[in-house]
C-alpha positions in Angstrom: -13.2 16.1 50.8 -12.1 16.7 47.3 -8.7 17.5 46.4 -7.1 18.9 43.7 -4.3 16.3 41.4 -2.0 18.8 42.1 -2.2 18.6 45.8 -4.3 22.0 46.7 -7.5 21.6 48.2 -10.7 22.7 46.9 -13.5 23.0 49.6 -16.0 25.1 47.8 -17.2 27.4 50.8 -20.9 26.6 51.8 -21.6 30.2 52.3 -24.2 32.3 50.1 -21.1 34.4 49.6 -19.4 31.8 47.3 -21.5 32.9 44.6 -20.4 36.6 44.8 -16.8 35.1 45.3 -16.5 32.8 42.0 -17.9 35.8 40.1 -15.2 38.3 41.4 -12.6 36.1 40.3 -14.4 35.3 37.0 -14.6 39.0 36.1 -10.8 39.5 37.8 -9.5 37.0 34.9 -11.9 38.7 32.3 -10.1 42.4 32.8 -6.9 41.0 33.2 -4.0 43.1 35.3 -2.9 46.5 33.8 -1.9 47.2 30.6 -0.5 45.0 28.2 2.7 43.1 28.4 5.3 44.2 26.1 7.9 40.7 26.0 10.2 39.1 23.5 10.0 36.4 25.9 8.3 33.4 25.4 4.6 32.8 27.1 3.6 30.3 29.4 0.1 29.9 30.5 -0.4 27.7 33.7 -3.2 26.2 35.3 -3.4 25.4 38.8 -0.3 27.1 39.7 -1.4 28.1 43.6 0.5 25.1 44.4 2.1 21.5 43.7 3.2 20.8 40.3 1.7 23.7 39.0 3.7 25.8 41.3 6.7 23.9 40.7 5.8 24.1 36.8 5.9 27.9 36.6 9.1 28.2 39.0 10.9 25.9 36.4 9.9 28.2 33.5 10.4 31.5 35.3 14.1 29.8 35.8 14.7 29.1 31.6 13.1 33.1 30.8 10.1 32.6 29.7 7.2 35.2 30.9 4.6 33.6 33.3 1.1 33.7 33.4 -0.5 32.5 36.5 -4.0 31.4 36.8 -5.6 30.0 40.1 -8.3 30.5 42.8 -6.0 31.7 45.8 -5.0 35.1 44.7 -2.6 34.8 47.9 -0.9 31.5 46.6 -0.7 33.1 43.2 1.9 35.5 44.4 4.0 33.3 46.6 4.5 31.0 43.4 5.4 34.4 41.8 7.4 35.8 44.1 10.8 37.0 42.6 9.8 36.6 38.9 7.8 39.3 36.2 4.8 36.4 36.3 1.3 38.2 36.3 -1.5 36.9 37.7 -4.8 35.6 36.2 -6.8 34.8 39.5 -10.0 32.5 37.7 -12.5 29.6 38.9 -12.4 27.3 35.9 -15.7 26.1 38.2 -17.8 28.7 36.5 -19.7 28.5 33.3 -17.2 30.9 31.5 -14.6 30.4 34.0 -12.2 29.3 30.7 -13.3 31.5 28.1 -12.6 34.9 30.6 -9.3 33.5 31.5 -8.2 32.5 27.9 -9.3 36.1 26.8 -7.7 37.8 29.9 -4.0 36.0 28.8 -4.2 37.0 25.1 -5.3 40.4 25.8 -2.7 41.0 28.4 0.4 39.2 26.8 -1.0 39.2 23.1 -0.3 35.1 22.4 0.6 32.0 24.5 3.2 29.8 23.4 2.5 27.2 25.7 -0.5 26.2 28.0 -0.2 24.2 30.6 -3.5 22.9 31.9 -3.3 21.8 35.7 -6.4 22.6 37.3 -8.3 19.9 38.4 -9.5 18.2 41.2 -10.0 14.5 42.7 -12.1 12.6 44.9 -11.6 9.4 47.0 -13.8 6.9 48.4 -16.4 4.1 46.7 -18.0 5.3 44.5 -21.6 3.6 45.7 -21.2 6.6 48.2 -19.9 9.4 46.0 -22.5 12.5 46.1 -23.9 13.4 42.6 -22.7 16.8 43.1 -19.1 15.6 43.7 -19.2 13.5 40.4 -19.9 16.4 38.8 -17.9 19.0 40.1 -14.7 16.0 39.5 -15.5 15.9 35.5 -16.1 19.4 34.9 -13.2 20.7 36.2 -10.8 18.0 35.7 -12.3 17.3 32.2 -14.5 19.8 30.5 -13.2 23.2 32.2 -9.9 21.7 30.6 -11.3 21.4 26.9 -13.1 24.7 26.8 -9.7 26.6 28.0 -8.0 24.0 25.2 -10.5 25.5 22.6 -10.4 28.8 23.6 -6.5 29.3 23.5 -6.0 27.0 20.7 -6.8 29.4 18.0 -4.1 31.7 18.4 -1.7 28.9 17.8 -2.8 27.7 15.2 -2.8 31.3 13.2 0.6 31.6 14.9 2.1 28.8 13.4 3.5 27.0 16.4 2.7 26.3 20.3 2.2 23.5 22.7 -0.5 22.7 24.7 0.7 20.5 28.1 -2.4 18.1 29.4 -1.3 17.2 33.0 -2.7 13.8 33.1 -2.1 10.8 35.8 -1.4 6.9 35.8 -4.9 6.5 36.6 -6.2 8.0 33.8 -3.9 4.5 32.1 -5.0 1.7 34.4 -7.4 2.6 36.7 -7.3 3.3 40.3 -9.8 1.7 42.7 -12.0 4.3 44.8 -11.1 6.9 42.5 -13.1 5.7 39.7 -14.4 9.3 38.4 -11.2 10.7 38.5 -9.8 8.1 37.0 -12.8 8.2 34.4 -11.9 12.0 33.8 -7.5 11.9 33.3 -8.6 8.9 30.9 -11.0 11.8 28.9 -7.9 14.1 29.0 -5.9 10.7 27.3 -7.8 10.4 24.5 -8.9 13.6 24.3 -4.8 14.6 23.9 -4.3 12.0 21.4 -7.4 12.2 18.6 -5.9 16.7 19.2 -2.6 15.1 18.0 -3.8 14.0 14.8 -6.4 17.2 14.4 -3.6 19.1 14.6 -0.8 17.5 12.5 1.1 20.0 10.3 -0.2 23.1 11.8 2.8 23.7 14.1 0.8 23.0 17.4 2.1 20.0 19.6 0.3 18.4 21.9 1.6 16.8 25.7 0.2 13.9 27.7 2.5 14.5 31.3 1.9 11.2 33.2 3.1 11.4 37.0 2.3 8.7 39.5 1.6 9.9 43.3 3.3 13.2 43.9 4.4 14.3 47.1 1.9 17.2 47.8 -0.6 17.6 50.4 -3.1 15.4 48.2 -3.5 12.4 50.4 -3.2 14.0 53.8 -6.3 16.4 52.7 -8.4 13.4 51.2 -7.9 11.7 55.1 -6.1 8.9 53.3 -2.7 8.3 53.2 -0.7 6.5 51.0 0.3 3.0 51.7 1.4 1.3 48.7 5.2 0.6 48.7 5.0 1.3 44.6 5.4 3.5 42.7 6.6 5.7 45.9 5.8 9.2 45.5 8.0 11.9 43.1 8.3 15.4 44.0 6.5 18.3 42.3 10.3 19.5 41.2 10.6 15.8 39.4 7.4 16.1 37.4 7.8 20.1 36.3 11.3 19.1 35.1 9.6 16.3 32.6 7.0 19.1 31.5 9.8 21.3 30.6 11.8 19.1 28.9 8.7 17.4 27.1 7.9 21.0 25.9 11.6 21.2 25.4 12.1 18.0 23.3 8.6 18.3 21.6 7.8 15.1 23.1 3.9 13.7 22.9 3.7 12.0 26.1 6.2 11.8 29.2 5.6 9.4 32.3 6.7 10.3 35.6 8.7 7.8 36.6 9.2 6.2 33.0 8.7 2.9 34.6 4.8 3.7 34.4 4.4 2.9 30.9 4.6 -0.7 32.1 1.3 -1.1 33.8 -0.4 0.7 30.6 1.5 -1.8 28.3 0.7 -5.1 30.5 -3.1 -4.1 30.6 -3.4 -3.6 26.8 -1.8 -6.7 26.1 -2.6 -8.8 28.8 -5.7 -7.2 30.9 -6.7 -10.9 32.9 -3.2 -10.9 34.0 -3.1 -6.9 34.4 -6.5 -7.3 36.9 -5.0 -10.8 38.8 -2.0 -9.0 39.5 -3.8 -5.3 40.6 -6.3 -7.3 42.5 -3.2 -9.1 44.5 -0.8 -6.6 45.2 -2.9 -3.1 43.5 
């Protein structure tokens, strides 16, 4: 089963109807909803926000003002995480070919700039990797890495005419260390890494910041789906609440990267500097 970092599922239906389906949505996020937004208020662009930390993201910025655009493949999810706020929804499959570029153009169209993205989506896979299907290698490092950098590169050009923006890269400790049996997601949040930091520097004076957000295990449906639970004693999991409340005060603060808990840099450091005693100690106790 593969399951999303956020903690939604994504079971790609086996049906010939799937095909229809992921089109429907494309072309939903290409048209956008009504007519254009008309907002003083601040836009927020998230990913992933049918559920978990997404959810949780776009609940905390509905709560400072700021206008909410939701993107996700359950249309039906998409309005429970909107319920009681102005948010509109952008129902897309970053899955498909031009799954980013129709959702990027549906946002600016309807709300006429983005201020901030914040870039959830993704998905994850455990198990060896000796017995990972091809298909599943695939589908993990296009959505959790390239779907990301195409929406990155479509939105990014507004910003940078603008002036000012943030983009927020929700990444995860094992893009820093490593995590055994996830090897190709942990190969894909490691992209997102180094892909956030060599952005940094590209976009130094221009007014654009970009956010690595760092959580550990979350407490979502993410390890009950997969049909393994978690059993280490540490880090124990943080709630979605926990880690949308370090994106907003990241985006906040300006900050570059933010760890959830902060105690997580620690592996990161002890690897660089020391990786034989990083990988005796993981292969003891990891």
């Amino acid at each position: 089963m593969t399951t999303t970092g956020s903690g939604s599922t994504y079971d790609p239906p086996a049906d010939p109807a799937h095909g229809a389906a992921r089109a429907a949505a494309s072309a939903a996020a290409g048209r956008g909803t009504g007519p254009p937004l008309r907002t003083d208020r601040r836009v927020v662009l998230v990913t992933g926000a049918s559920s978990g930390i997404g959810a949780a993201t776009a609940r905390r910025f509905a709560a400072g003002g700021w206008q909410l655009l939701l993107s996700g493949r359950d249309r039906r999810r998409l309005e429970e995480t909107a319920s009681g706020t102005s948010a509109v929804l952008l129902p897309a499959d970053l899955a498909a070919p031009d799954g980013a570029k129709m959702l990027a153009e549906a946002a600016l169209r309807k709300a006429g700039r983005v201020d901030v993205l914040v870039a959830g989506a993704g998905i994850g896979w455990a198990g060896p990797f000796l017995t990972m299907p091809h298909t599943d290698i695939d589908r993990v490092l296009f959505l959790d890495l390239n779907a990301t950098l195409h929406l990155v590169r479509e939105v990014l050009p507004s910003m940078v005419a603008a002036g000012s923006g943030r983009v927020v890269l929700v990444g995860s400790v094992a893009g820093s260390v490593g995590v055994r049996e996830e090897a190709v997601y942990s190969a894909a949040k490691a992209g997102l890494a180094a892909f956030a930091e060599a952005l940094r520097q590209e976009l130094r004076g221009t007014g654009v910041g970009v956010t690595l957000v760092v959580p550990g295990p979350v407490e979502t449906g993410f390890f009950a789906r997969r049909g393994t639970p978690y059993h280490r004693s540490h880090p124990r999991p943080t709630s979605p609440g926990r880690v949308a409340a370090a994106v907003w005060n990241a985006v906040a603060q300006g900050r570059d990267d933010t760890y959830i808990p902060t105690w997580l840099t620690l592996p990161a450091r002890v690897r660089a500097l020391t990786p034989r005693l990083y990988r005796r100690l993981l292969n003891r106790f990891g």
